[in-house]
N, C-alpha and C positions, 0 to 999 in steps of 0.2 A: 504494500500500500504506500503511495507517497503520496505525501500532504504539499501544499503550495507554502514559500517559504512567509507569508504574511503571515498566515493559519497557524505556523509552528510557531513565529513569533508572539503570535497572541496568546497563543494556550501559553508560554514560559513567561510572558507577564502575568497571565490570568493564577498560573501556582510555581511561583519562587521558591528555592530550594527554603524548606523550613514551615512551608503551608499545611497548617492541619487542615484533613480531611477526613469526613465519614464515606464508606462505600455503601451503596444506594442496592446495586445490582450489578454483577457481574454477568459480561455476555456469554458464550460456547467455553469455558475454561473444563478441563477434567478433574480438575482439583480448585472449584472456588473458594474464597473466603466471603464466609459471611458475612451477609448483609448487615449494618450498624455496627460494623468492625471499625476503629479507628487508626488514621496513618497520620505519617508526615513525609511530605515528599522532599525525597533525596534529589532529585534532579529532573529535567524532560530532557528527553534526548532531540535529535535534529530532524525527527521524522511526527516526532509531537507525542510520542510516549511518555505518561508521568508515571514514573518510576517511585515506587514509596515503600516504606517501611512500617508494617503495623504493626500495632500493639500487641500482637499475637504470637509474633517472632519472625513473619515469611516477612519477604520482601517478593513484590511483583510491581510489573510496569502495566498501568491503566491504559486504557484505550478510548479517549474520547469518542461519544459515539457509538462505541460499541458496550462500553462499561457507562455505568453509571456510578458516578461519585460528586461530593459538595464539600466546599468551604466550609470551614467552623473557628469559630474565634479558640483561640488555645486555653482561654478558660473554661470553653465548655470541653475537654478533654477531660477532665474528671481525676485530671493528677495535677504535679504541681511544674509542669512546662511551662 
């Protein structure tokens, strides 16, 4: 899949390395993470993958679009980030 380079720019404005985030819905994964898991993203890469680390212990790369995940203010994380 390649994204247009405005698209990937947006999604790396839209969650900088450090954005918490709740996962909504995973799309076709064989091994999803639960839905109301919570992350923080490590990075997006150049094709608009946001790569995060939950609270869980996996790290996986999101797929706008295809995954469904949202912003959260880091106090609603429920620790003390």
């Amino acid at each position: 899949m390649f994204n247009d380079r405005d698209y990937v720019e947006s999604i790396k404005r839209r969650y900088p390395e450090g954005t918490c985030i709740v996962l909504d819905r995973m799309g076709d994964d064989p091994r999803p993470i639960d839905p109301g898991t919570k992350g923080t993203v490590i990075h997006v890469d150049d094709i608009g993958t946001v790569h995060c680390s939950f609270d869980n212990g996996r790290q996986l790369g999101l797929v706008p679009g295809e995954d469904s995940f949202h912003k959260i203010a880091p106090r609603d994380r429920g620790d003390a980030r």
